[in-house]
C-alpha positions in Angstrom: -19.8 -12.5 -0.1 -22.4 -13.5 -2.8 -22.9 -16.8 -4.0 -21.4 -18.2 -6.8 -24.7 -18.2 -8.6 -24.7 -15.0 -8.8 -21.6 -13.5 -9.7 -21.9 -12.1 -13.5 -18.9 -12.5 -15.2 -17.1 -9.3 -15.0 -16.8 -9.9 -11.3 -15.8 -13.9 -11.7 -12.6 -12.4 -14.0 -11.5 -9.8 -11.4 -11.7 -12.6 -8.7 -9.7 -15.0 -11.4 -7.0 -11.9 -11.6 -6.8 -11.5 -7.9 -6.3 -15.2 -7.4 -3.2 -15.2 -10.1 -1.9 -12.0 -8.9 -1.7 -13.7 -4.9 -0.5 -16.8 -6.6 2.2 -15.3 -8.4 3.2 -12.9 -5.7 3.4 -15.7 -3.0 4.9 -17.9 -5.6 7.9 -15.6 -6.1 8.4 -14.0 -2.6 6.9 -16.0 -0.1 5.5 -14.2 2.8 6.9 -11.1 1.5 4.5 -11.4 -1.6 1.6 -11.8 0.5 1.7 -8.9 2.5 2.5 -7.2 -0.6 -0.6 -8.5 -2.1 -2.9 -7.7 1.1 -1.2 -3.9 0.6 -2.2 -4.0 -3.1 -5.7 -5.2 -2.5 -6.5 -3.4 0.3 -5.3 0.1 -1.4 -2.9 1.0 2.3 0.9 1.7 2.3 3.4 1.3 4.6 5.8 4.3 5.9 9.1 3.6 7.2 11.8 5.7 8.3 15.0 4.2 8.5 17.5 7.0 10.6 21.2 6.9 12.2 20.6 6.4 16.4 22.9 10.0 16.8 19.8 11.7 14.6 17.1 11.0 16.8 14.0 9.9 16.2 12.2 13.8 16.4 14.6 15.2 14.2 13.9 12.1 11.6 10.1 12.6 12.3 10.6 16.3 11.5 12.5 15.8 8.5 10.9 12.5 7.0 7.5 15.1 6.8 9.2 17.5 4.5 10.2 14.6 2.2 7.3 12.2 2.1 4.9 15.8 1.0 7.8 16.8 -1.9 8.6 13.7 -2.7 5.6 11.4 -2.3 3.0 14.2 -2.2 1.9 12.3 0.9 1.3 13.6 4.2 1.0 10.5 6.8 0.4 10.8 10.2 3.1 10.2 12.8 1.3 6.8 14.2 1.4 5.6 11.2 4.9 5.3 10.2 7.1 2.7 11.9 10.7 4.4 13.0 14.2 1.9 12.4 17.2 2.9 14.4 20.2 1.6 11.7 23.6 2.8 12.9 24.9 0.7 9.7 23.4 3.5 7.4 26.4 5.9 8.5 24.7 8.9 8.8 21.4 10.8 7.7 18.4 8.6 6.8 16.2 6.7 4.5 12.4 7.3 4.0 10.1 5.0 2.1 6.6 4.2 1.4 6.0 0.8 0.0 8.7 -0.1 -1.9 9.6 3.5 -3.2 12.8 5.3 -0.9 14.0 8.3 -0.7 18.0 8.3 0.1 19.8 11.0 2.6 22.2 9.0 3.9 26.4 10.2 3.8 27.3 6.8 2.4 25.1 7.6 -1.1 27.2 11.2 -1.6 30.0 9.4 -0.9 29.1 7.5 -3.0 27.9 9.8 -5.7 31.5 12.0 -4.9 33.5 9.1 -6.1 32.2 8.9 -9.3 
């Protein structure tokens, strides 16, 4: 990292907005923030498919491809997303990367059937 000396001051105001964006972050969620913050900074996301145990994790793998290239216009590689078991999710799945998700499960057209 270069010295203080000679950072110009464009760089010294994007380290002063990285240092109140981490602050704020970790301020407001904790450790959640600052693994949010490393994500941001770093420019990576995290995959994570969330699938009912009776699914399987193939047929989530197979499935979660088709809707993180329509719907995220990503194409991540297997080792890189992290697979959840949740039999509390009643059926189907949920895909997301970051923060964004993607909802299959029964319980959301139930859901949207009762309204």
């Amino acid at each position: 990292m270069k010295q203080l000396e000679n950072i110009d001051l464009a760089q010294a105001k994007d380290i002063l907005k990285h240092l109140r964006s981490y602050a704020d972050m970790s301020k407001k969620l904790g450790l959640r923030g600052q693994a949010l913050f490393m994500k941001n900074f770093t420019n990576s996301q995290s995959f994570t498919v969330e699938f009912f145990p009776a699914l399987g994790e193939e047929s989530a793998w197979s499935t979660a491809q088709d809707i993180f290239k329509k719907s995220f216009s990503l194409s991540p590689k297997r080792e890189e997303i992290t697979f959840i078991e949740n039999a509390s999710i009643k059926g189907g799945m949920k895909v997301y990367v970051n923060d964004d998700m993607v909802d299959l499960t029964y319980k959301k057209v139930e859901n949207l059937m009762q309204k």
